[in-house]
C-alpha positions in Angstrom: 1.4 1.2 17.0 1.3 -1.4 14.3 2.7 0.5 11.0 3.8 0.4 7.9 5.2 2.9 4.7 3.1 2.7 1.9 1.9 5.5 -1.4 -1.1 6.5 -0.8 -3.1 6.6 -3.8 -4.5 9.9 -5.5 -9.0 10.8 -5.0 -8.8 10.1 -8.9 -6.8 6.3 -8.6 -9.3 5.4 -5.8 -12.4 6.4 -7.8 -11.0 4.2 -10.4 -10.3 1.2 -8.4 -13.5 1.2 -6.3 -15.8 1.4 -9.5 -14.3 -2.6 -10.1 -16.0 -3.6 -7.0 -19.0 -4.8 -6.4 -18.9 -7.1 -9.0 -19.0 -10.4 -7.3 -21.1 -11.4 -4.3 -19.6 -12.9 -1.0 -16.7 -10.7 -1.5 -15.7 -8.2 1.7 -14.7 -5.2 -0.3 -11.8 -2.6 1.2 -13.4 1.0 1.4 -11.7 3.4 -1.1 -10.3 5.3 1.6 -7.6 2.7 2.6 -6.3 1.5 -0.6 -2.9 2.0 -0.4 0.6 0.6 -2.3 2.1 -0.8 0.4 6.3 -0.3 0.3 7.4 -1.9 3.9 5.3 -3.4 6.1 6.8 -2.3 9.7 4.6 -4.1 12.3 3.8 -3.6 16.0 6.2 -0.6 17.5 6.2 0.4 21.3 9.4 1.6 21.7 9.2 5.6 21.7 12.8 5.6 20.6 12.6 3.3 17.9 9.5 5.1 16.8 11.8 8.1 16.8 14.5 6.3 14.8 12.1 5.4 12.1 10.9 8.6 11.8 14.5 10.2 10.9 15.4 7.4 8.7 12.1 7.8 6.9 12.8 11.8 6.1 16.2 10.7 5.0 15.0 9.4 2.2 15.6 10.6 -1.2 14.2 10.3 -4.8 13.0 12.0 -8.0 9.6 11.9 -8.5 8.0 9.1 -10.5 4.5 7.3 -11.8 3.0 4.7 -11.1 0.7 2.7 -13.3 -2.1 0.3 -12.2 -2.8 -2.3 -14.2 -4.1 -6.4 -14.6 -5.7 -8.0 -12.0 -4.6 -10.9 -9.9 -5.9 -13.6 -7.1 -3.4 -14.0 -4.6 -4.2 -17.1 -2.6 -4.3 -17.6 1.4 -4.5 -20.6 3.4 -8.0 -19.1 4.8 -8.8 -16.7 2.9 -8.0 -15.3 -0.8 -7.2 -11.2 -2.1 -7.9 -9.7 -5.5 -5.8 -7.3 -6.4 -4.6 -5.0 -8.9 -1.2 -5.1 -10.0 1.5 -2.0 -10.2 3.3 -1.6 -13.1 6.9 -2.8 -12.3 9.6 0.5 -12.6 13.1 1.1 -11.5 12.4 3.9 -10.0 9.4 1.9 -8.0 11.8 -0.7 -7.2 14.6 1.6 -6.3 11.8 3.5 -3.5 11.2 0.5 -1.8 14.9 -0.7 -1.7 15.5 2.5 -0.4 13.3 2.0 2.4 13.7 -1.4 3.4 17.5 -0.1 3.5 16.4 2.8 5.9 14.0 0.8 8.2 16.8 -1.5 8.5 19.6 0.6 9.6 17.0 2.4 12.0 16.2 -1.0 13.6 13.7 -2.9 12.0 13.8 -6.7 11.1 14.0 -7.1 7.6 11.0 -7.7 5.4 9.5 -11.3 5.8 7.9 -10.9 2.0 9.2 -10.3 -1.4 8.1 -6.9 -2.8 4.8 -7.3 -4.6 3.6 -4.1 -5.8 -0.2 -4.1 -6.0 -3.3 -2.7 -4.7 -5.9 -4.7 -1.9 -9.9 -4.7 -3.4 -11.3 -7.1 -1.3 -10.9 -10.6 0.3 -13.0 -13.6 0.1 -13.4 -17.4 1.0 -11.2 -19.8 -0.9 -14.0 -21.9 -1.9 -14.8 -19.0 -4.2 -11.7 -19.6 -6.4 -13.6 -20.2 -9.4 -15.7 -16.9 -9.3 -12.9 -14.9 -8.7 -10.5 -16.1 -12.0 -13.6 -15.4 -13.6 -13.3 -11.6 -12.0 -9.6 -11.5 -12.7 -10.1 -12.9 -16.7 -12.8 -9.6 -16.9 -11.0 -7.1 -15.1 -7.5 -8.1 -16.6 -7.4 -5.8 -18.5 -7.5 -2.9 -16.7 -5.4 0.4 -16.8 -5.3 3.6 -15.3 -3.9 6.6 -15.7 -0.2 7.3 -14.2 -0.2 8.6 -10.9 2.8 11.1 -9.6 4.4 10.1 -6.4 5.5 13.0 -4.6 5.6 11.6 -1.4 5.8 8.2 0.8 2.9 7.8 3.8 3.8 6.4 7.1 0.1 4.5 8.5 -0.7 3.4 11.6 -3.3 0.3 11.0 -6.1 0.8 13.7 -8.6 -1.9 13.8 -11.9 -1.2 13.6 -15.2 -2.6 14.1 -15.4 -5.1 11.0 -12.0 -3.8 9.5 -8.8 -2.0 9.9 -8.4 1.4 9.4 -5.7 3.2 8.0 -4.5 6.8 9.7 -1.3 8.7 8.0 0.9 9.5 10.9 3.6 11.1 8.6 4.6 11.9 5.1 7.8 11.8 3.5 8.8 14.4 0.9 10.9 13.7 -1.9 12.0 17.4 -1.7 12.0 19.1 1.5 10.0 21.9 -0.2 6.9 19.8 0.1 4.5 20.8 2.7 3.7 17.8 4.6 1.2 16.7 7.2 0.2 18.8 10.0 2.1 18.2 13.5 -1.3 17.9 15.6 -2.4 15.0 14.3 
């Protein structure tokens, strides 16, 4: 299973988002469905027993709820191939989450995190030649805001690759208060 911890974004963030694509051609645009503010990237686990261990440290986990802000867009640049994004307004309690879970995922086995903490949302990817275009998206869409989303809860994803893409399945959510119903056990 290749997985990772991430928020998963609320119907009314995601309508907000995916009304920004579209808006230049030769870009590969991620469906609405798997946007997703990615905390820890975990990566390919096989080990039942580690899978288990990842599990506990994950509902072990412990916060008061929060927003989250989306805001500015950005071009983050690949060797191959380039991302615009949408940037997360920085917060301690944000930054405190993801410490949290690095610190978890760590102590339940994982290899630390091989990138810096860069909260922000995926809209699409496209060719590097098309640099130009796509400062002119970020200059026209810099100024976006939305409204603050509540985080109640962190997702754990398995990424499943599909036919042209990857999709993105929630395997298990993690409360912040053990009150909160969370995702049924047959899946």
């Amino acid at each position: 299973m290749r997985l990772f911890v991430a928020l998963d974004l609320s119907p009314a963030q995601r309508e907000a988002l995916a009304l920004l694509r579209g808006s230049l051609p030769g870009v590969q645009w991620v469906p609405s469905e798997n946007y997703h503010l990615t905390l820890r990237f975990i990566g390919e686990i096989t080990d039942r027993y580690v899978m288990e261990e990842i599990d506990l440290a994950l509902s072990r986990l412990s916060w008061k709820p929060f927003n989250v802000s989306f805001h500015g867009a950005d071009l983050r640049e690949g060797m191959t191939a380039d991302s615009l994004m949408i940037g997360i307004e920085r917060s301690e309690a944000l930054t405190t989450l993801q410490t949290q879970v690095e610190s978890v995922l760590r102590r339940a086995g994982c290899a630390p995190a091989k990138r810096r903490f860069q909260p922000s949302v995926t809209l699409g990817h496209l060719a590097t030649t098309q640099r130009a275009d796509a400062a002119r998206w970020v200059q026209r869409h810099n100024l976006f805001r939305s409204e603050p989303m509540p985080v109640h809860h962190v997702t754990l994803f398995e990424s499943l690759r599909g036919y042209d893409q990857h999709v993105y399945v929630a395997r298990a959510e993690y409360a912040w208060h053990p009150d909160m119903p969370l995702l049924p056990e047959d899946e």
